[in-house]
C-alpha positions in Angstrom: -90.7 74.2 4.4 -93.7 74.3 6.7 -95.5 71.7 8.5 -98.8 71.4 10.3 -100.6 68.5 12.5 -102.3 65.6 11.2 -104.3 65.8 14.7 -107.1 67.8 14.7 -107.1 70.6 17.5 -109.6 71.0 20.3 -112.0 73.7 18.9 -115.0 73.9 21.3 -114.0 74.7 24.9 -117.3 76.2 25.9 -117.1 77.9 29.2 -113.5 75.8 30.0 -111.7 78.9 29.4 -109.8 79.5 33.0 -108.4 77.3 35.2 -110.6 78.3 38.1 -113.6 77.4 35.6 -111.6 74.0 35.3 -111.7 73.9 38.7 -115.2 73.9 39.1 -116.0 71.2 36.3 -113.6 69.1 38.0 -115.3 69.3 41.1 -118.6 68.6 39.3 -117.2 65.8 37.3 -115.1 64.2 39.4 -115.4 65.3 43.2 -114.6 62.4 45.1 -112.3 61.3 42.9 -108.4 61.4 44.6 -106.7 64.4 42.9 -103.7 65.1 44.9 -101.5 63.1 47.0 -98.3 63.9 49.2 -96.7 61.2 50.9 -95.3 63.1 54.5 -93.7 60.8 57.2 -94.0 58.0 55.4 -97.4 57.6 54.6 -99.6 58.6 51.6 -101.9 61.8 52.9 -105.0 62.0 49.7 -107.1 64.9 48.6 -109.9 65.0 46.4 -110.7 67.2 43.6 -113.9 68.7 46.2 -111.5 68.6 49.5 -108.5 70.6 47.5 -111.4 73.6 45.9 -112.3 74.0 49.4 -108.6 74.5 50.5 -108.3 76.8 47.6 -111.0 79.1 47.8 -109.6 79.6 52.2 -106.4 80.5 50.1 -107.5 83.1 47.8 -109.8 84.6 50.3 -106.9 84.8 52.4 -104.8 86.2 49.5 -107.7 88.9 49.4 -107.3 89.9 53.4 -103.9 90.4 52.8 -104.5 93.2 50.1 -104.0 90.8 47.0 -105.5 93.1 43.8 -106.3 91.0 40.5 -103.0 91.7 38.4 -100.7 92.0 41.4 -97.6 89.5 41.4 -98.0 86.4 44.1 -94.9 84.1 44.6 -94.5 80.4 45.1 -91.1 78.4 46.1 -90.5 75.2 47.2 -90.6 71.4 46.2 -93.5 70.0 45.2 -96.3 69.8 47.5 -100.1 69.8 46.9 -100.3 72.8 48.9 -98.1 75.1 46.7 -99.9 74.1 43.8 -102.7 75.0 45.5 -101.0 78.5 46.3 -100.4 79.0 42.6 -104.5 78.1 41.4 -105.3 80.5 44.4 -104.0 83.5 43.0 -105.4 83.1 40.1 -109.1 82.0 41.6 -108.6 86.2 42.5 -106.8 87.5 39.1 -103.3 87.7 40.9 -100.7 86.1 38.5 -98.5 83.3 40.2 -95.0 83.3 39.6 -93.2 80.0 40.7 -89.9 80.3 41.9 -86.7 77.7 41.2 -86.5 76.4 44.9 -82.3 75.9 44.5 -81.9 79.0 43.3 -79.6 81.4 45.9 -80.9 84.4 47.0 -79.6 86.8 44.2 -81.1 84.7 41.9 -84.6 84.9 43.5 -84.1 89.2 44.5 -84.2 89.4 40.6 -86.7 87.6 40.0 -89.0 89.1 42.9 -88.0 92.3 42.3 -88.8 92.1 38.3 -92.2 91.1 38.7 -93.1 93.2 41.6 -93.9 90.3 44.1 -96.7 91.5 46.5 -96.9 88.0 48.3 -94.2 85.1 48.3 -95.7 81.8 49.6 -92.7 79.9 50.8 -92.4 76.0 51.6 -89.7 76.3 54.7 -87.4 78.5 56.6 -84.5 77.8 54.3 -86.8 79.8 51.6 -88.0 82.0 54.3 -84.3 83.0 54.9 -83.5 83.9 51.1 -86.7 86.0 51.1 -85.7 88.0 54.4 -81.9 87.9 53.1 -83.1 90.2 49.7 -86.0 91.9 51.3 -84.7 95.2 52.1 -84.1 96.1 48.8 -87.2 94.7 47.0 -90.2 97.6 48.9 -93.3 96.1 47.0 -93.2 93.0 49.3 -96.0 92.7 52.0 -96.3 89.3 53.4 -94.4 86.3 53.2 -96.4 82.9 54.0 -94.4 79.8 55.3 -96.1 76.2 54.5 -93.7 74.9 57.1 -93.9 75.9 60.6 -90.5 74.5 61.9 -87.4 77.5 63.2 -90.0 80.4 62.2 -91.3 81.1 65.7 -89.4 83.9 66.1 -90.2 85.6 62.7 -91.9 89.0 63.2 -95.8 88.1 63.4 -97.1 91.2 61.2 -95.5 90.5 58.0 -95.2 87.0 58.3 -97.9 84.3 59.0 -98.4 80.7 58.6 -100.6 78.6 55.9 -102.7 77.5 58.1 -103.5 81.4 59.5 -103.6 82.2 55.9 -106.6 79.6 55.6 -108.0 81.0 59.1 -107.8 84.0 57.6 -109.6 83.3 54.5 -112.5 81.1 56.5 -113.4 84.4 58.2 -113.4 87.0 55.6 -115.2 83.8 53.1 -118.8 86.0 53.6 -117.5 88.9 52.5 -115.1 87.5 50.0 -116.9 84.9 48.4 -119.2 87.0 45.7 -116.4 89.4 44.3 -114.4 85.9 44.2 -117.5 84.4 41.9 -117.4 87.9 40.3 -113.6 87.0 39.0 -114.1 83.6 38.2 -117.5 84.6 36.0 -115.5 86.6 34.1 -112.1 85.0 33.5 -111.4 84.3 29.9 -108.7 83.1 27.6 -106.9 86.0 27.3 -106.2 86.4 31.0 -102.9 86.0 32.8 -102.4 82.4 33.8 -99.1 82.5 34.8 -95.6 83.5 34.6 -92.6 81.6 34.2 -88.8 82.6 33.8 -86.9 81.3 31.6 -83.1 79.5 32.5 -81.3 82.3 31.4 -78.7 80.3 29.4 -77.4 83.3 27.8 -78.4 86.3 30.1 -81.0 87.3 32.7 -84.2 85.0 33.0 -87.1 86.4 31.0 -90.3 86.6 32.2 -92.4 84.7 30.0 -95.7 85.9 30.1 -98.9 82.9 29.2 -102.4 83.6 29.5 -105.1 80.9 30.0 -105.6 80.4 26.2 -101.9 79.5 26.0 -101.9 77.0 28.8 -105.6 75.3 28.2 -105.6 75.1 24.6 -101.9 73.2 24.7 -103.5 71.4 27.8 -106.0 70.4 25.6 -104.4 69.4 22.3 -101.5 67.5 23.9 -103.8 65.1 25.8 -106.0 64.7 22.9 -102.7 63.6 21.2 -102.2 60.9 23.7 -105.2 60.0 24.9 -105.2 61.1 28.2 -107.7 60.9 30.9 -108.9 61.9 34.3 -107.6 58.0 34.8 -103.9 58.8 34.3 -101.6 58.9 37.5 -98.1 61.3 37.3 -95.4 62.2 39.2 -94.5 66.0 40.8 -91.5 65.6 40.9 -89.5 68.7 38.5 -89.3 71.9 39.9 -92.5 74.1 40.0 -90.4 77.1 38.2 -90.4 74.9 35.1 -93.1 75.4 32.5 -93.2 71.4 32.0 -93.9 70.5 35.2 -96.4 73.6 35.3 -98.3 72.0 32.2 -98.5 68.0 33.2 -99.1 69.0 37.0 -101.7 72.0 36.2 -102.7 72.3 33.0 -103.3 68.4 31.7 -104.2 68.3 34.6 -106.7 70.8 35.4 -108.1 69.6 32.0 -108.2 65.9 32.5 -108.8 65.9 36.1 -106.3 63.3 36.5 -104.4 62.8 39.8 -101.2 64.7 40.9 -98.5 62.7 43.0 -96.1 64.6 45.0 -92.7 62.4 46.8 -92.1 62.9 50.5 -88.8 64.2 49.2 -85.8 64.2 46.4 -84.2 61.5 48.3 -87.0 59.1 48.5 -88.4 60.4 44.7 -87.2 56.5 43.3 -89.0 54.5 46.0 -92.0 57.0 45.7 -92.3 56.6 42.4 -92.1 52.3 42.6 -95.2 53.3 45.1 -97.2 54.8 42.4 -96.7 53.4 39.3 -97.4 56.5 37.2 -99.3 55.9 33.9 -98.2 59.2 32.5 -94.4 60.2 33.1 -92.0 63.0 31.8 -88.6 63.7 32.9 -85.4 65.2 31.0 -82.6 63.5 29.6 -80.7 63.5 33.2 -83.2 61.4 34.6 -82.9 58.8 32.5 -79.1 59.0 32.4 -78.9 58.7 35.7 -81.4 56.0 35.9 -79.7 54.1 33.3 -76.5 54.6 35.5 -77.5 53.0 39.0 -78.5 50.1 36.3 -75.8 49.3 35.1 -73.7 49.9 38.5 -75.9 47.3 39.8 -75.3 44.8 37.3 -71.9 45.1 37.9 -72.1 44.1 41.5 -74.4 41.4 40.2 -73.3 37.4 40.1 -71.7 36.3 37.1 -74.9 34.3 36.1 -77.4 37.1 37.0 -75.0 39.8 34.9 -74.8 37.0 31.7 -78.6 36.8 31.7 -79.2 40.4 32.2 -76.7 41.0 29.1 -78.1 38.0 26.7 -81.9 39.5 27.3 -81.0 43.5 26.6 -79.0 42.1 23.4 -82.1 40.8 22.4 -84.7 43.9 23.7 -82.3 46.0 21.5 -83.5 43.7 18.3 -87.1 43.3 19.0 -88.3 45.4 21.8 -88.7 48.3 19.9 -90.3 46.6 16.7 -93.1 45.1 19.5 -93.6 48.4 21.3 -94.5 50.0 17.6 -96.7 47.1 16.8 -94.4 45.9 14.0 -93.9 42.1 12.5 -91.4 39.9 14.9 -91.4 36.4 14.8 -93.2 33.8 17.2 -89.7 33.0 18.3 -88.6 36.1 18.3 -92.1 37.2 20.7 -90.8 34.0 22.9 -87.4 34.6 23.6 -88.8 38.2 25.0 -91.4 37.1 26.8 -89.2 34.6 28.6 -87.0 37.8 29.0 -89.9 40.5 30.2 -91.0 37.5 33.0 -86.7 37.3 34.1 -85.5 40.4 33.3 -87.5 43.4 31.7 -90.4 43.1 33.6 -88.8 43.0 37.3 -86.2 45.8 36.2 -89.0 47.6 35.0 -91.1 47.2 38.3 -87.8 48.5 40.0 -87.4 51.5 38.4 -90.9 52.7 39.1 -91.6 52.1 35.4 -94.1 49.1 35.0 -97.2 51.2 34.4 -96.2 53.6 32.0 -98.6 54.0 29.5 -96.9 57.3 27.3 -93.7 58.5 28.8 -92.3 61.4 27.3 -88.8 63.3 27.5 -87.7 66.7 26.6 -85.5 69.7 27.6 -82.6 68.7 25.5 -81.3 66.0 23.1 -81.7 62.3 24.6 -78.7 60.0 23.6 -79.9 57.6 21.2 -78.5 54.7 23.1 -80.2 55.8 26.1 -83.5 56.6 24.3 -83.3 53.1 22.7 -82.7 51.3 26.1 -86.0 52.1 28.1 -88.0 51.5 24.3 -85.9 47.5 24.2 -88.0 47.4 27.9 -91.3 48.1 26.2 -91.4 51.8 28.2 -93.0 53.7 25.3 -90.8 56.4 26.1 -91.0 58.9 23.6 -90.0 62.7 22.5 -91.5 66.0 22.6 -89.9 68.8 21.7 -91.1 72.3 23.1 -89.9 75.6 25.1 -91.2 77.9 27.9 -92.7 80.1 25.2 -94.6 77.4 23.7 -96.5 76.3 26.7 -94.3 73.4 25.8 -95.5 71.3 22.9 -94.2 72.0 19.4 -94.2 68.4 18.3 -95.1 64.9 19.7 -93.9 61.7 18.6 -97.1 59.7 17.9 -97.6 56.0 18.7 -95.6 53.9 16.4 -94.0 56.6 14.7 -90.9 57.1 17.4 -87.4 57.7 16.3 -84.3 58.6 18.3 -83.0 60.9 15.5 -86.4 63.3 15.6 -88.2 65.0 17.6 -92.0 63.9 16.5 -94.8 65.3 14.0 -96.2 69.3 14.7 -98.5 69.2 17.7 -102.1 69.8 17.2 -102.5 73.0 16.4 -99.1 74.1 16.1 -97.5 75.4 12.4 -93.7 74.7 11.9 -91.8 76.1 9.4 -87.8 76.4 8.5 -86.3 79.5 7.5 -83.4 79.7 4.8 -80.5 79.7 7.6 -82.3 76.8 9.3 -83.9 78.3 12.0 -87.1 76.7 13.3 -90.1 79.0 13.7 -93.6 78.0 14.7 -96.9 80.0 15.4 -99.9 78.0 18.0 -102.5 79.0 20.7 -99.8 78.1 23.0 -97.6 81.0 21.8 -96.7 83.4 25.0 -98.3 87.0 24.7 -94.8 88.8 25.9 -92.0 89.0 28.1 -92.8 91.1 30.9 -91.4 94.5 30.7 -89.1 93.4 28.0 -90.7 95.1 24.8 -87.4 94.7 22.6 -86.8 90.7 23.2 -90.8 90.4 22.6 -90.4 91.6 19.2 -87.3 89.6 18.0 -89.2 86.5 19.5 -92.5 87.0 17.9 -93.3 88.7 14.9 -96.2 90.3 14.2 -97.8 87.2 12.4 -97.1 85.4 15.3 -94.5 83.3 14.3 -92.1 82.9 17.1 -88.4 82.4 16.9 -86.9 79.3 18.4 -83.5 79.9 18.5 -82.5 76.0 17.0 -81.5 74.7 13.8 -83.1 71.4 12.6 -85.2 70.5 9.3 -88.5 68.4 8.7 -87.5 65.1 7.4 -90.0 65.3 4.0 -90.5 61.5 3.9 -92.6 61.4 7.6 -93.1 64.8 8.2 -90.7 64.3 12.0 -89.0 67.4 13.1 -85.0 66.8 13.3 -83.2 69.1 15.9 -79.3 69.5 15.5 -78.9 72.2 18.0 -79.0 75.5 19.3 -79.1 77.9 16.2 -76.1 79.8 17.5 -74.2 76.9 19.0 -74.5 75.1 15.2 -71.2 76.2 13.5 -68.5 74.2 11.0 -65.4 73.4 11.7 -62.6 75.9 9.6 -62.7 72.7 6.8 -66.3 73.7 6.4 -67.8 70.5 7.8 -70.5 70.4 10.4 -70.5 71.4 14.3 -73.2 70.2 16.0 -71.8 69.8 19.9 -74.9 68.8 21.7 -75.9 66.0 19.2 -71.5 64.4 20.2 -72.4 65.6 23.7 -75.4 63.0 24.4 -73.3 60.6 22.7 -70.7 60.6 25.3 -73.0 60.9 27.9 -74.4 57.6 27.5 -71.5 56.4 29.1 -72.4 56.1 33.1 -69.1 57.2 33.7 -69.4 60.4 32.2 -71.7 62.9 33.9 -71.2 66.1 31.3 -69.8 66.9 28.5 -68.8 70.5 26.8 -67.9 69.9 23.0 -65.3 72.8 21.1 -64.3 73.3 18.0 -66.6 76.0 15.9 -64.2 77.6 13.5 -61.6 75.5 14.3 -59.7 72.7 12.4 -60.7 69.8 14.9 -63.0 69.4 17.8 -62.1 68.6 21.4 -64.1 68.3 25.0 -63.8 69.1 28.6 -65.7 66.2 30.3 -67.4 66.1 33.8 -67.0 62.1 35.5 -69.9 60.9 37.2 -68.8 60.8 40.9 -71.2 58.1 41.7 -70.5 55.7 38.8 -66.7 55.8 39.4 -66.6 56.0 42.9 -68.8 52.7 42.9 -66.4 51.4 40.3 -63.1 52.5 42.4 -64.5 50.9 45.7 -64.7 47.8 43.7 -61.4 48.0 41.7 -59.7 48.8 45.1 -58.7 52.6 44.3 -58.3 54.5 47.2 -59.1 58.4 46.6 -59.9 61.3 48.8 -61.6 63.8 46.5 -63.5 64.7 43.5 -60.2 66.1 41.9 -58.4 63.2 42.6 -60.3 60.4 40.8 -61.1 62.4 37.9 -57.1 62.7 37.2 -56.5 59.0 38.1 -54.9 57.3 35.0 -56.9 54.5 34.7 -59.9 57.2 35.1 -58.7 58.7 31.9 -58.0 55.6 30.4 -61.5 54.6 30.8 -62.7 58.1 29.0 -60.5 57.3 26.4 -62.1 54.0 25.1 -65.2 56.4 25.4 -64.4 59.2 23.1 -62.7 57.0 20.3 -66.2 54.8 20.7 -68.4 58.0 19.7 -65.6 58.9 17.1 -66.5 55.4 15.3 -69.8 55.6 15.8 -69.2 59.6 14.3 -67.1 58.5 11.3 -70.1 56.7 9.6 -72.4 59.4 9.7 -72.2 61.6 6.7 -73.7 65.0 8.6 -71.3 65.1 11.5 -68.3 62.9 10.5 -66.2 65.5 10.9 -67.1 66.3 14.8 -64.9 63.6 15.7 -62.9 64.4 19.3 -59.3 64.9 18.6 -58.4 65.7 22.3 -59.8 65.5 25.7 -59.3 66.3 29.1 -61.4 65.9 32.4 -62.7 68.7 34.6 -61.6 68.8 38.6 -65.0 70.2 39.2 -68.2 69.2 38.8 -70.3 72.3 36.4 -72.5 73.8 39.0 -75.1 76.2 38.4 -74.3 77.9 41.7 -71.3 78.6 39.5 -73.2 79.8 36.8 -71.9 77.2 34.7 -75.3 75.3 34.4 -78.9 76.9 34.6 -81.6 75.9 37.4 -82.7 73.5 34.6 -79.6 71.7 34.4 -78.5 73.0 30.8 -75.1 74.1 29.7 -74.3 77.5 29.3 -71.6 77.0 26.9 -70.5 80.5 26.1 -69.6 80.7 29.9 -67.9 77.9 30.0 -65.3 78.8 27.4 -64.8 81.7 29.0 -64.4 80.8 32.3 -62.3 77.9 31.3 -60.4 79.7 28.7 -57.1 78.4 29.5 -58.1 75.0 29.6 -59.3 75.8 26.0 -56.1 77.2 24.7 -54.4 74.6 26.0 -56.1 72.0 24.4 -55.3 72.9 21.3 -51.5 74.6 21.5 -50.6 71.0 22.1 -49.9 71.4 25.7 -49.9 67.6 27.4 -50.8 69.6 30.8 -52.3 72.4 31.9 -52.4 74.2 35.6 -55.5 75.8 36.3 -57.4 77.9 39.2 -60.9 78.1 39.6 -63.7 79.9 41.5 -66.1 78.0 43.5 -69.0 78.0 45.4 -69.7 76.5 48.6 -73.2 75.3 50.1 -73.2 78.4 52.7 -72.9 81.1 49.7 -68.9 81.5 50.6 -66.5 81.8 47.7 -63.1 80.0 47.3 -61.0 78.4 44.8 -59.6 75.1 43.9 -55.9 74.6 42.0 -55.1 71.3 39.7 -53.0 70.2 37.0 -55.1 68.4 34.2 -54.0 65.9 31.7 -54.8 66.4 28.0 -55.3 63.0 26.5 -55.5 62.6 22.1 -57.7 60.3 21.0 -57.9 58.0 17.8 -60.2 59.4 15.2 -61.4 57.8 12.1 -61.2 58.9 8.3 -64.2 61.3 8.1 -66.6 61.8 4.9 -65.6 65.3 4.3 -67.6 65.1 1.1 -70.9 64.4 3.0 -70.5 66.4 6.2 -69.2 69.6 3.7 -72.5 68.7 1.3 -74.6 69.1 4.5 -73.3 71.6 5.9 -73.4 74.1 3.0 
């Protein structure tokens, strides 16, 4: 089955066909309007769209003293700042091809990454990046010169190859003269099928990729996803997600770039929350984890709340859950009905919304994985139109959108503008767009069994297009979608985001694929429990120790067997009900390798690594002693030693007849 967009596609871009072409419009369109802000010590530092081309154009001029050839490889890491953005349009104001870099990842990490693309320059935000790149240098020759945005502990770094941002701007002022035509000569000729940029991919099952995207890929998606929404040079976001990330790549360069709306960047991770309450973005994404989290400190708070406060905030969300929703799409509720949630949006929704930084929000979006319906539902009962895209580094990120009024927590939205979607016998989900990448750099082989020669490229998950509205449905990854050796269904991420609605529970790994019943190793949210424990006067001393406290597992318990009756009455995945548990004495870490930089399981390690833990949940072991690897902050390696419970659960008759009908 195929599928195309009921939105039409941007056709006529004129000369809008790079983003240092952007630039310019921007400039001519909106030059005193604020485009970037940074909040640093505590107050709100503002740039407009004329003030930041003027920064950039130092930058690339001072890209092109230090040797930078169009087509050479420059490097950007660190949190979000205006001024690494600005590093990332400079290189490409020249015809070098930024490559931003995850700013957690450890130094290995980044020497493959550097060394893969042949980094000339790296522009780094601090010495602790600094250090990584003088840790793997040695061994990776190409590298020249390393830029530092900030100053502090890098007096003593050797002067000739390193040098400051503000030197690389001095340097850039005085070679402008010289500079400035064969810069105008680049930008006159840049077209769509120039390098844009390149981003690496998580690597969930083997080395990052480099994904190569030109500027037709990351305008024309630019384009059609804001025409979707209606976005304008009035919208207000938040740089927040990491740089490396295509998502953050498109909302904080590309939509924007195209709208000219204005970028805001948080003083830091820790003060991200109150930042955001500060702004008030009218255009927000953020992955599932955000609002988990979110959703979390919520409902900790409520339960240090008064008795009368909690009742109220309890009687209102029963009724949000009824009729928020139904308003937020524009569909018939009674005047009662519309009074009872007004009353509720003045006492509860409204001040809860204005908490959370949320008041403003005129299209949220989330993506990256599965959201759990409950959670999805919760933010839409508030009148958040939260809503979900569905999209990948290869796609420039939009496959499908959720239109106004058409949201559903079971799909993923309508085919993008532009964008064709089709489903292939096994279930795979293909789709060919503007957006597609061009290649992965220096990786020939994995090009072609992404991207046929049509130009259909390969997603890698199983879902199907629901016939009636035309929404996209994702079960899973293609090669995590399995049955169970009864032949029904398993789909573990769908049961996954189901348990992780619980605050308590912080991750979840589901099991079971040719096996005869499904099971799950389960993370514990350190912050929800230990709030719970300091009320509940339970004294612990470590990670380990709470997640093996009874009444801990007693708690996960009532969890699981929730999910399994909320699994029994679907007829698709009846039959992934959880038969036995246990929780993890270690958070999954990605300095572990068990989670990617963008937070997503990497299963098949996981069952590996934890392969005794496996077997033993289903030899029928009550216990199981256990030894793991770990990783501390400085780099060292130890290991930590537990005995874990293994819990059964209650499960419920399943439709076999259903769950084998679907998945044959």
């Amino acid at each position: 089955m195929t599928a195309t967009s009921p939105v039409q596609a941007v056709t006529d871009f004129g000369d809008l066909v790079s983003l240092p072409k952007l630039l310019a419009r921007n400039v001519r369109s909106y030059g005193n309007k604020i485009a970037y802000r940074e909040k640093e010590y505590g107050i709100w530092q503002e740039w407009t769209w004329a003030q930041a081309a003027k920064v950039i154009e130092e930058l690339a001029s001072g890209l092109m003293a230090l040797g930078v050839q169009p087509g050479d490889h420059v490097a950007v890491v660190g949190r979000n700042r205006p001024a690494l953005y600005w590093s990332l349009l400079a290189a490409g104001h020249i015809g070098a091809i930024p490559v931003p870099l995850y700013q957690d990842a450890v130094a290995e990490e980044m020497e493959y990454v550097l060394e893969h693309c042949g980094a000339k320059v790296v522009i780094a935000e601090d010495q602790e990046q600094v250090d990584k790149v003088v840790e793997v240098s040695e061994r990776i020759h190409h590298l020249e010169s390393v830029v530092y945005y900030d100053p502090r502990g890098l007096r003593g770094y050797d002067g000739e190859r390193f040098l400051s941002f503000d030197e690389l701007r001095r340097r850039g002022r005085g070679a402008l003269a010289d500079n400035t035509p064969k810069m105008q000569t680049i930008v006159d000729q840049s077209n769509f099928d120039d390098v844009c940029v390149m981003l690496y991919t998580s690597g969930t099952t083997g080395k990052p990729k480099g994904v190569v995207l030109s500027n037709r890929n990351i305008i024309t998606t630019s384009a059609n996803s804001a025409i979707f929404d209606h976005l304008t040079h009035k919208e207000s976001t938040l740089a927040y997600l990491p740089m490396a990330w295509v998502g953050d790549f498109i909302f904080s360069v590309g939509q924007a770039m195209w709208c000219g709306f204005e970028i805001n960047c948080p003083e830091s991770a820790a003060t991200m929350q109150t930042d955001m309450r500060e702004i008030g973005p009218s255009y927000f994404f953020a992955p599932p984890r955000f609002f988990e989290t979110l959703l979390t400190s919520v409902m900790i708070r409520m339960e240090d709340a008064g008795r009368l406060k909690r009742g109220m905030f309890h009687a209102f969300m029963k009724h949000a859950r009824k009729v928020g929703p139904a308003l937020l799409d524009g569909k018939p509720v009674s005047g009662w009905n519309r009074f009872v949630y007004k009353l509720g949006d003045i006492l509860v929704y409204g001040p809860l919304k204005d908490a959370l930084g949320l008041s403003r929000v005129r299209v949220g979006y989330t993506a990256g994985e599965a959201i759990g319906p409950e959670i999805f539902a919760f933010y839409r009962s508030l009148g958040i139109n939260l809503k979900q895209l569905y999209g990948q580094t290869e796609a420039s990120v939009f496959i499908t959108q959720q239109p106004d009024g058409e949201v559903s927590d079971e799909t993923v939205g309508v085919v993008s503008p532009g964008v064709e979607l089709k489903i292939d016998e096994r279930g795979e989900v293909f789709y060919r767009s503007p957006g597609a990448f061009e290649e992965y750099y220096k990786n020939a082989d994995s090009t072609r069994d992404t991207k046929d020669p049509e130009g259909w490229v390969a997603t890698g998950d199983a879902g199907f297009i629901d016939e009636k509205t035309g929404h996209l449905r994702i079960l899973d990854r293609a090669k995590d979608v399995g049955k169970l050796s009864n032949g029904a269904l398993f789909a573990p991420k769908y049961v996954e985001n189901k348990l992780k609605f619980y605050p308590n529970i912080l991750e979840a790994v589901v099991i079971g694929a040719e096996r005869d019943m499904c099971t799950v190793m389960i993370n514990i949210d350190l912050y929800a429990l230990g709030n719970w424990a300091e009320r509940n006067n339970i004294a612990y001393a470590s990670y380990q120790e709470l997640a093996g406290h009874e009444r801990v597992y007693a708690m996960i318990k009532k969890h699981v067997e929730e999910v399994n009756e909320s699994l029994a009455g679907d007829d698709m995945l009846s039959g992934c009900q959880i038969h036995r548990f246990l929780v993890l004495h270690k958070e999954l870490d990605a300095d572990d390798g068990e989670l990617t930089r963008t937070r997503k399981v990497r299963r098949r390690v996981i069952e590996e690594k934890f392969h005794d833990l496996v077997t033993a949940l289903y030899d029928g072991s009550k216990q199981v002693s256990t030894e793991t690897e770990v990783t501390y902050e400085d780099g060292r390696k130890g290991s930590i030693k537990a005995t874990l419970k293994i819990e059964d659960t209650k499960t419920l008759a399943t439709q076999s007849a259903g769950a084998k009908g679907a998945a044959a």
